[in-house]
N, C-alpha and C positions, 0 to 999 in steps of 0.2 A: 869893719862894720861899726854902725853908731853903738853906744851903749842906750839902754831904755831908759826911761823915767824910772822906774820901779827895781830896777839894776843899781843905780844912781842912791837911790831911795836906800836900797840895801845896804852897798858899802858905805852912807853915809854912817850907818846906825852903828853897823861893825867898827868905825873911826872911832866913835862917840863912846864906844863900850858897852852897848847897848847890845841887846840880844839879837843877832839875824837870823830874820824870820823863816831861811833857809833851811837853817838845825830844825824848824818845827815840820817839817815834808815827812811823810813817811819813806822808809827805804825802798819801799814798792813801785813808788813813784817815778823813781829812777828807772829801777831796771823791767827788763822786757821778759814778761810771763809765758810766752809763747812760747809753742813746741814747733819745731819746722822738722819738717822731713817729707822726704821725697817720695811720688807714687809707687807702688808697689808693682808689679806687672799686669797683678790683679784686680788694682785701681784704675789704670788704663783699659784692660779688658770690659770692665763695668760698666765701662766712663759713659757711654751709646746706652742712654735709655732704652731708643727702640732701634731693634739690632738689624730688622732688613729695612734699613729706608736708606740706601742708595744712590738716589734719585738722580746722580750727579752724570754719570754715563751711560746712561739707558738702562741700566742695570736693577731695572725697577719690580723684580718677579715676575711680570707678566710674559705670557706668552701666546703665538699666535696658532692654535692649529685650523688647517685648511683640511676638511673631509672633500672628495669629489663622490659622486657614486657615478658608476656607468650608465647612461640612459639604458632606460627598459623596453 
């Protein structure tokens, strides 16, 4: 990969004896604040806002009843 302008820029000043402007970043900058970790079972169980919508196999709660009466 090319080097930047601004990379260029930098080592020149570190050549020179000059201050690079690197050392002035904070440590923060660098590293990564994040917590990572994995769902719990309970996270998954959660996960379904709304818990009977199925809709995918017919499996939609509804159901059909048929009453007949005997003629009178």
């Amino acid at each position: 990969m090319a080097k930047s302008r601004a990379k260029k820029y930098r080592e020149k000043l570190a050549r020179e004896g000059r201050r690079n402007p690197e050392c002035n970043r904070s440590p923060f900058a660098v590293m990564d604040m994040t917590t990572r970790k994995t769902k719990t079972k309970k996270d998954y169980m959660y996960q379904h806002k709304h818990k009977n919508h199925s809709f995918d196999h017919g499996n939609d709660g509804s159901f059909y009843l048929s009453i007949s009466y005997p003629p009178a």
